[in-house]
C-alpha positions in Angstrom: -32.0 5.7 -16.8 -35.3 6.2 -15.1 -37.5 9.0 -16.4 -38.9 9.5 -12.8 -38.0 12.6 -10.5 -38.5 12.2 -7.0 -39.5 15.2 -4.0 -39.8 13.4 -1.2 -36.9 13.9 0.7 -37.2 13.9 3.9 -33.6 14.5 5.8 -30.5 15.2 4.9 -27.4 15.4 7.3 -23.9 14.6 6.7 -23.6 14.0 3.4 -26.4 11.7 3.4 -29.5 11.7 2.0 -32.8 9.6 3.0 -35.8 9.3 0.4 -39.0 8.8 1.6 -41.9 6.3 -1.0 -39.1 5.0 -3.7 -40.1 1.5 -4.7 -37.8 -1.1 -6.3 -34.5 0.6 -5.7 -31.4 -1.4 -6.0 -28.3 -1.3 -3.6 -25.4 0.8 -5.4 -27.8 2.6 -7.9 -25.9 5.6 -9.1 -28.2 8.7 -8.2 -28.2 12.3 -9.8 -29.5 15.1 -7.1 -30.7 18.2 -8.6 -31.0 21.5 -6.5 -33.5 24.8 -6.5 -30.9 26.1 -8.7 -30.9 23.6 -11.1 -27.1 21.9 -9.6 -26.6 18.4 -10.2 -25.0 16.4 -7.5 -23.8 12.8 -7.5 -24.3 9.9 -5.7 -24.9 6.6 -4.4 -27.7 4.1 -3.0 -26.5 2.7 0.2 -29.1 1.6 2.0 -32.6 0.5 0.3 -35.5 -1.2 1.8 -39.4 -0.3 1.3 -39.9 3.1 3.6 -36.9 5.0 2.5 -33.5 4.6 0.8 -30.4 6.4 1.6 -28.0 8.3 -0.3 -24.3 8.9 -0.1 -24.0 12.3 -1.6 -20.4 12.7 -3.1 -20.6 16.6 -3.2 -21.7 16.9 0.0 -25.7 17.8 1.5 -24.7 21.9 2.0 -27.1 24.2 1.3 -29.9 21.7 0.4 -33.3 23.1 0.6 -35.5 19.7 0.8 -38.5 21.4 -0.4 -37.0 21.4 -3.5 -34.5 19.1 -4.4 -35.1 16.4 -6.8 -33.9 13.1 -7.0 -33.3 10.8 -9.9 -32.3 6.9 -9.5 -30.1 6.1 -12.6 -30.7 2.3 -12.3 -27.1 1.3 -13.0 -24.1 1.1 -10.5 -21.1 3.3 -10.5 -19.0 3.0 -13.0 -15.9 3.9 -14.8 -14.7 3.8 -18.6 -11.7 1.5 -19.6 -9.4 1.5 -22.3 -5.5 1.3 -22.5 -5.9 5.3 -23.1 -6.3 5.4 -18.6 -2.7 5.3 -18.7 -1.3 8.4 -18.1 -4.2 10.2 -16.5 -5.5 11.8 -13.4 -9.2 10.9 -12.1 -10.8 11.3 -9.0 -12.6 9.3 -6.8 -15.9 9.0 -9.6 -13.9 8.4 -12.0 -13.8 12.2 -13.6 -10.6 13.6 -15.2 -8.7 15.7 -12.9 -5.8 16.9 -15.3 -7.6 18.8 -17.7 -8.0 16.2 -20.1 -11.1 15.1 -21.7 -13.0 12.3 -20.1 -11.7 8.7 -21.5 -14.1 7.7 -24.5 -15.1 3.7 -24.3 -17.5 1.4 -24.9 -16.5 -0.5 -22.1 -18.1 0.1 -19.0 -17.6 -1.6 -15.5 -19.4 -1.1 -12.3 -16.8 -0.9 -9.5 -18.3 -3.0 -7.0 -16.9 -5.9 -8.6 -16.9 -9.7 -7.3 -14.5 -11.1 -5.6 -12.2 -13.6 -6.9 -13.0 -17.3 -7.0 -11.0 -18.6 -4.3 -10.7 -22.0 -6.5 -9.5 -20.0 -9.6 -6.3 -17.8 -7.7 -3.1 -19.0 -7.9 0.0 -18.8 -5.5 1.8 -15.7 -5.1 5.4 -16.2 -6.2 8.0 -14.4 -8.6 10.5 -12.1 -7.1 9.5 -7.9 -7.3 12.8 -6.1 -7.4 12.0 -2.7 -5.5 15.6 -1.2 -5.7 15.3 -1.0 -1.7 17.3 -3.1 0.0 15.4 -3.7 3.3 12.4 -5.1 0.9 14.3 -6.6 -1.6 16.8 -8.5 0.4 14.5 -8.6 3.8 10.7 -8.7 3.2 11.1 -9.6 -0.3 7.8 -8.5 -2.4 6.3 -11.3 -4.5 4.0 -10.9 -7.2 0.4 -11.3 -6.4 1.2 -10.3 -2.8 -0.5 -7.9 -0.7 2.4 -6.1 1.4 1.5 -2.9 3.0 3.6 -0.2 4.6 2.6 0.6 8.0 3.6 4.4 8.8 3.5 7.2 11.5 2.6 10.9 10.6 5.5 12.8 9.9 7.2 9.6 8.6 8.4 9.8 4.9 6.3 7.2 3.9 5.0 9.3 0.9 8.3 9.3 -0.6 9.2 5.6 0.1 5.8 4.9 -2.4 6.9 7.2 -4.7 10.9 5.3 -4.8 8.5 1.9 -5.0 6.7 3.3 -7.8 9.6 4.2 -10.1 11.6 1.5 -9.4 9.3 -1.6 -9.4 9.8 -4.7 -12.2 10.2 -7.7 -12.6 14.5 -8.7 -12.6 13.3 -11.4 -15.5 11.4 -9.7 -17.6 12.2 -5.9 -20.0 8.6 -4.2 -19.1 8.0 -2.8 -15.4 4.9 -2.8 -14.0 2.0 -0.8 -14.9 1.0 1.3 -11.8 -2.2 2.2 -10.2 -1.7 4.8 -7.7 -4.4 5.5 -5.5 -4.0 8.8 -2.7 -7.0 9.5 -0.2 -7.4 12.6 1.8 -3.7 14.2 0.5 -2.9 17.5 0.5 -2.3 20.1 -2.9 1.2 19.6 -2.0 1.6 16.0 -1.5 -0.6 15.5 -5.1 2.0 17.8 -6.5 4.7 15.9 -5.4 3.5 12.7 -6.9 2.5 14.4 -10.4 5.7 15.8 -10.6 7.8 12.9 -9.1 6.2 10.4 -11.8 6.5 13.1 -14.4 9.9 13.9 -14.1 10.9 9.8 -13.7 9.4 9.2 -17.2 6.6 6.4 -15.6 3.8 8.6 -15.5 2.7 7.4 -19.1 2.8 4.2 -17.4 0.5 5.2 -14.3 -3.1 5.7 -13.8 -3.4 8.0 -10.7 -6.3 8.7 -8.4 -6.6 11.1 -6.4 -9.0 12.1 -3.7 -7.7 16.0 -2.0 -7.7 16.9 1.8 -11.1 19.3 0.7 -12.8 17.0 -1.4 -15.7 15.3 -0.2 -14.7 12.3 2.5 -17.8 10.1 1.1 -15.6 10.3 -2.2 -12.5 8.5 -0.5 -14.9 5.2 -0.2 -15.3 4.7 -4.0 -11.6 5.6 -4.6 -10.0 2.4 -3.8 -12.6 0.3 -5.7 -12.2 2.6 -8.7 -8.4 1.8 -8.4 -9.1 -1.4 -8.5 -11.3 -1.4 -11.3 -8.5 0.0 -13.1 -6.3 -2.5 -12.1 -8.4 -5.3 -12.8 -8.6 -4.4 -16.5 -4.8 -4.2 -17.1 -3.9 -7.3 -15.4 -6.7 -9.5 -16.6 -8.0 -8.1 -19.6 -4.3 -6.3 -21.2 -2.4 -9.0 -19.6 -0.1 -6.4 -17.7 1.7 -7.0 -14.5 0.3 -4.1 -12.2 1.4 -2.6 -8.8 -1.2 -1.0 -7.0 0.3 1.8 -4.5 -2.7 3.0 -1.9 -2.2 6.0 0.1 -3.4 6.6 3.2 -5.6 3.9 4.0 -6.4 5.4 7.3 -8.0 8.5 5.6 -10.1 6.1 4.2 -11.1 4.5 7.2 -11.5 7.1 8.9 -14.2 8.8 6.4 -15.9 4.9 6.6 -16.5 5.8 10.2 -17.7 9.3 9.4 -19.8 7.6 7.2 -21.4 4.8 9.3 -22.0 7.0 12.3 -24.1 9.5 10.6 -26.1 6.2 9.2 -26.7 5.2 13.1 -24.6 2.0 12.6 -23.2 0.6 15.8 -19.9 1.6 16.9 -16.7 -0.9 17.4 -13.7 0.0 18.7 -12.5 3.6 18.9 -15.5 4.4 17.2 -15.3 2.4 13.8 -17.7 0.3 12.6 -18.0 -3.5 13.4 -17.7 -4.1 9.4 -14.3 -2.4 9.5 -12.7 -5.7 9.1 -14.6 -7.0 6.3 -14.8 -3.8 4.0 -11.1 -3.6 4.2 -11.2 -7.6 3.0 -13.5 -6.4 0.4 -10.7 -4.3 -0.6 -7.6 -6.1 -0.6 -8.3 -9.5 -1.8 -8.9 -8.1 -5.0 -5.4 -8.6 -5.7 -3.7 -11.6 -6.4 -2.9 -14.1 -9.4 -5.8 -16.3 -11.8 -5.1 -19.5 -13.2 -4.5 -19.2 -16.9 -4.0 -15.4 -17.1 -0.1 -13.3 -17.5 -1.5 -10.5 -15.5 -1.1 -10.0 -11.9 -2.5 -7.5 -9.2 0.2 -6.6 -6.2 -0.9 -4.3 -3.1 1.2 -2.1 -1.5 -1.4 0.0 0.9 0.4 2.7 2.9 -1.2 3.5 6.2 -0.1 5.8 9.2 -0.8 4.3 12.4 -2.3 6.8 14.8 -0.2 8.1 17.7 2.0 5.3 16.3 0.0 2.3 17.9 0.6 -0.6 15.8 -2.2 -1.9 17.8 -4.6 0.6 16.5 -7.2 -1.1 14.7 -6.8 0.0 11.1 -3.2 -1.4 11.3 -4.3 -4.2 13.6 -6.9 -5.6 11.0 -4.8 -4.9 7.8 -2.3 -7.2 9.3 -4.8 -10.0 9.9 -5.5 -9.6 6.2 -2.7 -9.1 4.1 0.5 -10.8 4.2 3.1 -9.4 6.2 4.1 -5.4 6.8 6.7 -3.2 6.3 7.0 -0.6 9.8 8.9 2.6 9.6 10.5 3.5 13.0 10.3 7.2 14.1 13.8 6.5 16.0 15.7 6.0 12.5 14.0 8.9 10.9 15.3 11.2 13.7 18.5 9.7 13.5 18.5 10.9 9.3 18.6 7.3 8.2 16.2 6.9 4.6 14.2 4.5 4.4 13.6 4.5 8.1 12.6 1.0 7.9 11.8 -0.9 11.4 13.7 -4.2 10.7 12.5 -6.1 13.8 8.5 -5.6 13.3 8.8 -5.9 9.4 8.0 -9.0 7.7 7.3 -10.7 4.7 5.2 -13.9 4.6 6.0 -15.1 0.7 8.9 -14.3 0.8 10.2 -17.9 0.9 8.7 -18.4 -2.4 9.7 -15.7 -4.4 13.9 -16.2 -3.5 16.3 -18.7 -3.8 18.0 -20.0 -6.9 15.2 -19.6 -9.3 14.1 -16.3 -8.4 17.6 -13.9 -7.0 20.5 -16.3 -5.9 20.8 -19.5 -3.9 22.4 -17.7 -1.1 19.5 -14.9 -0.7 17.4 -17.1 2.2 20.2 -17.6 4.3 21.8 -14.4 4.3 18.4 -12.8 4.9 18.3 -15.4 8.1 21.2 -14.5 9.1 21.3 -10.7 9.1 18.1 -11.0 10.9 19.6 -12.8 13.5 23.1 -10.6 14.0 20.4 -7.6 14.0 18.7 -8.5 16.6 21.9 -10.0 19.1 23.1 -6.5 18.0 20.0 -4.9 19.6 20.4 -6.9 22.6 23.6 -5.6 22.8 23.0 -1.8 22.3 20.5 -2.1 25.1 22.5 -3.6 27.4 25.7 -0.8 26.7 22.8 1.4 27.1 22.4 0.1 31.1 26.2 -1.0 31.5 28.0 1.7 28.9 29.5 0.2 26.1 33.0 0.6 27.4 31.9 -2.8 30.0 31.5 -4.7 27.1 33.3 -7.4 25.8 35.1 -7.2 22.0 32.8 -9.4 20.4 29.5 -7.3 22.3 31.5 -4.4 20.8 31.7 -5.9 17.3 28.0 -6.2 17.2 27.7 -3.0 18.6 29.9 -1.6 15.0 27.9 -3.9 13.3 24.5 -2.6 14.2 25.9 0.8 13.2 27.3 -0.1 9.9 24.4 -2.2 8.8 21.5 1.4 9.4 24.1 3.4 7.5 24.9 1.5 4.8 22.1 -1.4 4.6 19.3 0.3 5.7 20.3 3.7 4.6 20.3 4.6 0.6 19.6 7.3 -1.6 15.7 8.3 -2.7 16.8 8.0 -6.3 19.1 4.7 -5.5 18.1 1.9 -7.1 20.0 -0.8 -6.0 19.6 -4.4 -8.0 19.0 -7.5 -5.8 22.3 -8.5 -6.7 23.6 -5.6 -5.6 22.1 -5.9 -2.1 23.3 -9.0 -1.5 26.6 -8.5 -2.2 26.0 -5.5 0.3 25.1 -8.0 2.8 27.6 -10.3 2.6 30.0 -7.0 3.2 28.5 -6.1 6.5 28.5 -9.8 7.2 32.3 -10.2 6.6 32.8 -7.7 9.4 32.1 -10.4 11.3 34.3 -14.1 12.4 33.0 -16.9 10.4 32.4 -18.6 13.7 29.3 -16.0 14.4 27.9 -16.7 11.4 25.8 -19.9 11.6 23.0 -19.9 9.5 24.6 -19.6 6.4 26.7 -22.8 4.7 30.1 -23.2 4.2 29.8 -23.2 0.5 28.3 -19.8 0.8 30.7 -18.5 2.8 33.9 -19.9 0.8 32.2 -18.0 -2.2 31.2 -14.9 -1.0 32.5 -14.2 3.0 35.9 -11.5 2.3 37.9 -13.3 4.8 36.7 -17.4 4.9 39.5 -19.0 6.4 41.6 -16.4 6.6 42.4 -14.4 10.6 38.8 -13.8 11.2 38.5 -17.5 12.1 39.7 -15.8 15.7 36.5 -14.5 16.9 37.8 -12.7 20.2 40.5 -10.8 17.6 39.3 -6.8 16.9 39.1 -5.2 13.4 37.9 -2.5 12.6 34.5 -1.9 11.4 34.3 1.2 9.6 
């Protein structure tokens, strides 16, 4: 730590600070700002060349008198202390305790800023997640090492989906679930509340480190929250061996206080105000999950972000998609209609999912069925828009079966309980219900071996496709 005080500040404006005559100062320097009144303030070097450095002030730049405010560069990065005793607790976005507890006592110390990983030392992504939710688990299957966010609308209960995620996550083959990092960013008392007591009462919060950054607190603060999640999560999985889940909450808050942020530095604007480095700080971010070579642990991401005026265009949603591997979309329309988890089949996707299913990983029939509701899903849609031009009494019996079908698959497939935890096993048997509402004949992209085992009525009356049933 440096003996030197410096008084040579020369501006200070939303909630940053700029130096004036500092020599040899280092990018991400922890710095300690004391006030007239003897306050200490924290923050961060993040700008430094040889006229003048600048200074992200966690606590904010209110009620700053420049004539006398002293500044001290601490000559090490932020950090944050790790043991196996982070389990369990509350921090912020520094890294303080936030539930009353005494600050975690460790020799280890690592700056959050860390590397990124050696492309040449990951591994692929593969080994089913079993969420309990089956339009992941039997749709947009989660694999581990995967980055899969959740892309959201405000009003949308995406809040509790993370929460169901949270408690229910493991891994089908092995007895310990995951160890969680949950990260929220710019939440309010309420929604904090709800996740301390949702863990607590769920018996996983010994098993969770949470971070949480409130509406109030300072937005500078919501940049270093993710990377201290990460930190966190770094250190289970590679140095405790742990499989860890990390959930992130709302990503967009955090964008958005990245843009506060670079405008009041003077950075050029990109689109709809953002900076131009949008794309790469939010790389920065996510690809510090994933798999090594040679190591048990694992990192999996499941960011949560609410897509402003619900434009899945928007470019916080936009980018994110570019970078991780697939999405799951809640739809507005479901969520009106009552129907929890109001997940938007159509738009949702899973790129690994290919290698996380099958017959090593949930059963041999899982990629076919998960084809093949796809595909009756969407005919169905095709169908429920046309009865929506023609009326549904124009259409044929088999345009009417998909019609039931549609219906029966958002109640009952779609729709479960907030405290149902369904097995993948369970979900597929699920599916092959709905899907032996149907002929045989309409379903093509499973195999006949499939459907001799599992199909209700193989070769029985439903080889008639044109005959009705019932679809209740």
């Amino acid at each position: 730590m440096s003996a030197k005080e410096y008084r040579t500040v020369s501006s200070a404006q939303g909630g940053l600070l700029t130096v004036s005559q500092v020599p040899g100062i280092a990018f991400g320097d922890r710095v300690e700002v004391r006030d007239s009144q003897g306050r200490k303030r924290n923050g961060q070097v993040i700008r430094s060349s040889s006229i003048e450095v600048l200074i992200q002030v966690f606590e904010g730049t209110d009620h700053l008198d420049l004539e006398s405010t002293w500044v001290r560069f601490l000559d090490t990065p932020l950090e944050i202390s790790l043991s196996p005793e982070i389990l369990g607790r509350v921090f912020d976005g520094l890294g303080e305790p936030k539930d009353g507890r005494p600050p975690v006592v460790s020799r280890l110390h690592r700056g959050i800023n860390a590397n990124a990983f050696n492309p040449a030392a990951r591994t692929y992504p593969k080994e089913f997640i079993q969420t309990g939710i089956s339009t992941i688990d039997g749709l947009n299957s989660l694999v581990r090492g995967q980055k899969l966010p959740i892309f959201s609308a405000s009003g949308l209960p995406h809040n509790r989906l993370a929460a169901q995620i949270v408690r229910q996550a493991k891994l089908p083959d092995e007895e310990s679930h995951f160890s969680i990092v949950f990260a929220a960013m710019g939440v309010s008392y309420s929604d904090a509340r709800f996740f301390q007591e949702e863990f607590a009462s769920s018996g996983v919060l010994g098993n969770v480190v949470m971070f949480i950054n409130m509406a109030d607190d300072p937005p500078v603060e919501r940049l270093t929250l993710p990377r201290m999640a990460l930190t966190a999560a770094e250190y289970l999985a590679f140095d405790l061996d742990r499989h860890v889940l990390v959930v992130m909450t709302d990503m967009t808050h955090y964008a958005e206080a990245l843009r506060e942020v670079a405008t009041a530095k003077g950075d050029v604007p990109a689109r709809k105000g953002y900076p131009g480095y949008l794309y790469s700080d939010l790389t920065e971010i996510y690809e510090r999950s994933g798999r090594i070579k040679d190591r048990h642990g694992s990192i999996t991401l499941v960011p949560v972000l609410s897509m402003p005026s619900d434009d899945i265009t928007h470019p916080i949603p936009d980018l994110t998609g570019y970078i991780t591997e697939g999405q799951i979309v809640l739809s507005r329309e479901l969520h009106n209609q009552g129907v929890y988890p109001p997940v938007h089949i159509s738009p949702s996707l899973s790129r690994l999912m290919k290698d996380g299913i099958g017959k090593d990983f949930t059963r041999e029939d899982h990629p076919h069925v998960s084809n093949q509701l796809y595909a009756l899903y969407a005919r169905a849609l095709e169908t429920r828009n046309l009865a929506s031009i023609i009326g549904a009494d124009e259409l044929s019996a088999r345009d009417q079966r998909y019609l039931e079908f549609a219906d029966a698959f958002e109640k009952r497939f779609v729709a479960q309980g907030e405290d149902e935890d369904r097995s993948i096993v369970e979900t597929l048997n699920l599916a092959w219900e709905l899907l032996s509402l149907l002929p045989t004949t309409a379903l093509t992209r499973v195999t006949e071996t499939e459907m001799a085992k599992y199909h209700r009525h193989a070769g029985s009356e439903l080889q008639q496709p044109e005959q009705k049933e019932p679809l209740a």
